[in-house]
DRENLO-22647 format. One line per field, with one value per residue (C-alpha): residue number from 1; residue in three letters; x, y, z. Coordinates in steps of 0.05 Angstrom, whole numbers, plus 5000, padded with zeros to 4 digits. Layout:
<rs>
num: [NUM	...]
residuo: [ALA	...]
u: [X	...]
v: [Y	...]
w: [Z	...]
</rs>
This chain:
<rs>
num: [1	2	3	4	5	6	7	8	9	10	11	12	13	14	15	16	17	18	19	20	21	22	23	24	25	26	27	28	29	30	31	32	33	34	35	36	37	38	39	40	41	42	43	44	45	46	47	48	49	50	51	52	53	54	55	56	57	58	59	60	61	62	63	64	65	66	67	68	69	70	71	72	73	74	75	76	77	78	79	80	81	82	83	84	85	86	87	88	89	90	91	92	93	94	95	96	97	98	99	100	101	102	103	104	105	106	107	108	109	110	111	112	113	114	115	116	117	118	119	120	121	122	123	124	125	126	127	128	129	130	131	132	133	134	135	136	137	138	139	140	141	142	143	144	145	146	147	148	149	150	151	152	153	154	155	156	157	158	159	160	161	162	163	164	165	166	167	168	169	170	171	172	173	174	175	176	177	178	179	180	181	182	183	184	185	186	187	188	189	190	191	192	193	194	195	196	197	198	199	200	201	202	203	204	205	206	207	208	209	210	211	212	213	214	215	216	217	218	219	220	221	222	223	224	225	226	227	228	229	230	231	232	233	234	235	236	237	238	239	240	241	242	243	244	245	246	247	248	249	250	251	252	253	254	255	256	257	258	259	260	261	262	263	264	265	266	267]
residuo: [UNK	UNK	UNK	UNK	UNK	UNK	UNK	UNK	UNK	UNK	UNK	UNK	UNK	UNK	UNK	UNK	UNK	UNK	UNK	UNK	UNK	UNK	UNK	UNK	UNK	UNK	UNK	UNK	UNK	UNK	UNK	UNK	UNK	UNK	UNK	UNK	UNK	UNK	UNK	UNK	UNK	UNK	UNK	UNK	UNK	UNK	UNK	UNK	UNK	UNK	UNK	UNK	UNK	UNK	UNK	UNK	UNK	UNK	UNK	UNK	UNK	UNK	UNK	UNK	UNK	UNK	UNK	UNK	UNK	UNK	UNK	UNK	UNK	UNK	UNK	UNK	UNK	UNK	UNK	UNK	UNK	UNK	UNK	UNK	UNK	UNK	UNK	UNK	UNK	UNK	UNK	UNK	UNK	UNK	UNK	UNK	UNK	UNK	UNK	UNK	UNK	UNK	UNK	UNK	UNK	UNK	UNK	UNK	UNK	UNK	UNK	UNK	UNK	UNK	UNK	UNK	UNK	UNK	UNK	UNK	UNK	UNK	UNK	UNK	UNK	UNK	UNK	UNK	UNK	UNK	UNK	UNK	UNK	UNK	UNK	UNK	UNK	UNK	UNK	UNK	UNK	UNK	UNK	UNK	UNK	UNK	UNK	UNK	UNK	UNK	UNK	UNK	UNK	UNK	UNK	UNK	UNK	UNK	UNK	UNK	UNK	UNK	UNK	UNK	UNK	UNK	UNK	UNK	UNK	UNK	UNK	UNK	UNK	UNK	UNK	UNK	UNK	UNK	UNK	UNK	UNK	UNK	UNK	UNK	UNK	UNK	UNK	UNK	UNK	UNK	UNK	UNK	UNK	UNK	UNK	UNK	UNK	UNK	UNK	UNK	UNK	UNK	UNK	UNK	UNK	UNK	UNK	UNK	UNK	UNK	UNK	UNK	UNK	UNK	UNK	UNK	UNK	UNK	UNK	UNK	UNK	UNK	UNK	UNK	UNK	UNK	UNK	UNK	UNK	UNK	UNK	UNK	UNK	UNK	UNK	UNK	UNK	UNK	UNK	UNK	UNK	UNK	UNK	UNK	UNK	UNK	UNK	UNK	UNK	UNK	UNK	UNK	UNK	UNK	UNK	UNK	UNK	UNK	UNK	UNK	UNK	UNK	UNK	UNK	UNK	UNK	UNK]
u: [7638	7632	7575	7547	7507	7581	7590	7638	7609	7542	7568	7603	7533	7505	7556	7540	7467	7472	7524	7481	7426	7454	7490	7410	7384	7443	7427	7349	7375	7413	7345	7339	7299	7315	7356	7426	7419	7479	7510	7586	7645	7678	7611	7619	7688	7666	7624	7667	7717	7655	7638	7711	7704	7644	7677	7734	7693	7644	7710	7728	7661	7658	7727	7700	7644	7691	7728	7672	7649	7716	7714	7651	7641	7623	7558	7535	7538	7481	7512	7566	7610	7624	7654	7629	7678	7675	7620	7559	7508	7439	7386	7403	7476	7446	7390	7380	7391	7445	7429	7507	7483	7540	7526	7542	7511	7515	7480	7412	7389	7416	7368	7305	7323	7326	7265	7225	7244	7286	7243	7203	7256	7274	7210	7186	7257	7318	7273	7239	7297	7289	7348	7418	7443	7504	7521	7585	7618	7621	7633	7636	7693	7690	7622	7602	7666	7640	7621	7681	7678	7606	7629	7683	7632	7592	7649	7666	7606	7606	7667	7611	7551	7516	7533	7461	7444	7488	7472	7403	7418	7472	7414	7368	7410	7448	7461	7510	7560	7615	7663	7625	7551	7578	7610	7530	7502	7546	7525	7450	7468	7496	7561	7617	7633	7720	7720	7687	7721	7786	7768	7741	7807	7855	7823	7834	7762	7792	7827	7770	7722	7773	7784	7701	7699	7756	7712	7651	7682	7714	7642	7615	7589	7590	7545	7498	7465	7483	7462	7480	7432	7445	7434	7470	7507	7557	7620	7629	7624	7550	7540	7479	7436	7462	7395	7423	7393	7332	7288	7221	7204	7164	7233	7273	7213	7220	7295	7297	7238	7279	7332	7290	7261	7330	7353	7294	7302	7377	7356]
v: [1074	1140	1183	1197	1253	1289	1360	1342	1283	1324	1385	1338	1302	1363	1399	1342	1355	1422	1415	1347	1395	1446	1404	1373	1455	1463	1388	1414	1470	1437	1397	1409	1460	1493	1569	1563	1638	1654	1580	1609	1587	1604	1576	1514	1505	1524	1475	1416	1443	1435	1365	1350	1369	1325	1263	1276	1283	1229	1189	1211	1197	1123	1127	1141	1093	1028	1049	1053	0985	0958	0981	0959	0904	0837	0806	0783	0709	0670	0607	0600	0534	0539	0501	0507	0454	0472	0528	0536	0500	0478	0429	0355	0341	0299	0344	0347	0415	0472	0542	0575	0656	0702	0755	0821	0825	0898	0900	0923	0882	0824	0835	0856	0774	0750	0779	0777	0707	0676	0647	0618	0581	0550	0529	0496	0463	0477	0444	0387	0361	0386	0439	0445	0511	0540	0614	0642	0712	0766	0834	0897	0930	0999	1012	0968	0981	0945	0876	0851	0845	0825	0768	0750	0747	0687	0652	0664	0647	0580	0553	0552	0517	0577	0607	0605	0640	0688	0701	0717	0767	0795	0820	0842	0894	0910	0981	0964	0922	0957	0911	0930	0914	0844	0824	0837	0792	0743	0758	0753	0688	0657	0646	0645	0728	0722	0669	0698	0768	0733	0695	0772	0797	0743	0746	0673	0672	0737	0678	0647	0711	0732	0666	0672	0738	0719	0655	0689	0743	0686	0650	0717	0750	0830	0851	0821	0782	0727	0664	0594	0545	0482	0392	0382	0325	0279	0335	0398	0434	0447	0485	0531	0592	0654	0692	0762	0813	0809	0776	0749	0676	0664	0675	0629	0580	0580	0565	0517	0475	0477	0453	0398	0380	0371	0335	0287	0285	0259	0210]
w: [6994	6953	6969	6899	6934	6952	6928	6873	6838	6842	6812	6753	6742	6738	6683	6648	6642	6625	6567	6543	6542	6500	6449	6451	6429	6378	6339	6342	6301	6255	6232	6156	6152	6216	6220	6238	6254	6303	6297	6281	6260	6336	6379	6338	6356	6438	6435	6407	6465	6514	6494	6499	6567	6583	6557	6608	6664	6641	6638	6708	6749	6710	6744	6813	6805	6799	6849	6892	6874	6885	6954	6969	7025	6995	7004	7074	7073	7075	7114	7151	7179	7260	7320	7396	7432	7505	7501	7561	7519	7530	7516	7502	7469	7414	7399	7317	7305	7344	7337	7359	7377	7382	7427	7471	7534	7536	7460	7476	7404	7442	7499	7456	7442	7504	7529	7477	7433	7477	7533	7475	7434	7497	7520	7450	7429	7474	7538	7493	7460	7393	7391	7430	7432	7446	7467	7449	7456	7421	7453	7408	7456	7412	7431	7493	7526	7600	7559	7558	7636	7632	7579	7638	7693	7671	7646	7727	7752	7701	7743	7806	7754	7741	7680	7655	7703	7696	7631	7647	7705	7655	7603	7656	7688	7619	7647	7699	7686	7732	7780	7835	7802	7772	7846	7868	7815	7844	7908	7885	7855	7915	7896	7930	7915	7934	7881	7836	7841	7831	7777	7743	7767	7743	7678	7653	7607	7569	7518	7496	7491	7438	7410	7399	7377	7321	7303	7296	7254	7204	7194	7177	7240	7231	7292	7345	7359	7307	7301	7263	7262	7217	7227	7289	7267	7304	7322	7348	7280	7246	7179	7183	7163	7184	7226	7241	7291	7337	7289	7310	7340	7270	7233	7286	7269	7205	7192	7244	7206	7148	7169	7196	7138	7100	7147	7151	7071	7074	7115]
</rs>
């Protein structure tokens, strides 16, 4: 996007002022009755070159404008259509409404969600029946370069039932998620820790982080955490609300009542 603040575009704006300014002096003069006193023949002609000028570079920044706008992102959608076939889900299968989160366990917006909304949403809907949700990856590898491994490691420790919690041992030690530190969650965990170091070593999970992070990205996902919440419905698809970032329990609340309340009107 073009900085309209930039050095050049500034300097234009502000030649453009200045010479809109004195053409504004010279037409004051020109007022019937007015002195044309040192108007001449050749500062006449200098200024019809200078407003020549001004039209170029008028011409030029409306050029530099569309251009920006053409480069602009578009608008972050406001819904979003998305699958979760085969993801570590929770809550009862034919709860009314999903909420899908993409997440990075190494995302420290993620945890502010965890520990502070998290433990909520799952006590009023997940655990009474009124939502299923559905977790699903999404590292952001450029900055959060040990999630990808942390993504890994609960797929790993998923294949021994305990993804979950995984997951929640994952956002309380978000600062170390080296080899060594996830084989001692395991540990912690009481999983079997050869198994589980294989399965972070063989990297069979890596697939369908990707295949997440590539989903998310299509249904409009642009950081975390993300989440989808829509009318559960009878597949493994659901059209919701896009909630992005951290946001409070009140907003969760609030999105997840509406979507109760359509879906209570359709029927």
């Amino acid at each position: 996007m073009m900085d309209l603040s930039s050095p050049t575009v500034g300097h234009r704006i502000r030649q453009v002022v200045i010479g809109l300014g004195s053409l504004l002096v010279v037409c004051l003069m020109a007022v019937p009755g007015m002195s044309l006193a040192g108007v001449i023949e050749d500062d006449i002609g200098a200024l019809r070159k200078d407003m020549q000028e001004m039209k170029k570079d008028l011409a030029e920044i409306k050029k530099l404008l569309q251009g920006a706008l053409k480069k602009a992102p578009p608008p972050a959608k406001a819904s979003a259509t998305v699958g979760f076939r085969g993801r570590p889900m929770l809550g009862q299968a034919d709860a009314p409404v999903t909420i899908v989160e993409f997440s990075d366990y190494q995302c420290p917006y993620c945890k502010r969600f965890f520990t502070q909304v998290f433990s909520q949403l799952k006590r009023d809907y997940i655990d009474t029946g009124k939502i299923r949700y559905v977790f699903r990856d999404f590292p952001l590898t450029r900055i959060h370069p040990q999630a990808p491994k942390a993504h890994e490691s609960a797929h790993c420790a998923g294949e021994q039932d305990q993804y979950w919690e995984m997951h929640d041992i994952l956002f309380q030690n978000q600062k170390d998620f080296s080899l060594v530190a996830l084989s001692s969650y395991a540990g912690d965990l009481g999983l079997d820790v050869d198994a589980f170091d294989a399965c972070l070593e063989g990297g069979q999970h890596v697939a369908a982080i990707q295949q997440d992070s590539q989903d998310g990205a299509k249904a409009g996902v642009r950081g975390t955490p993300s989440f989808i919440i829509g009318k559960s419905g009878t597949g493994d698809t659901i059209n919701g609300t896009i909630v992005r970032g951290a946001q409070a329990f009140a907003k969760f609340q609030q999105v997840i009542q509406a979507v109760q309340k359509t879906s209570q009107a359709k029927n």
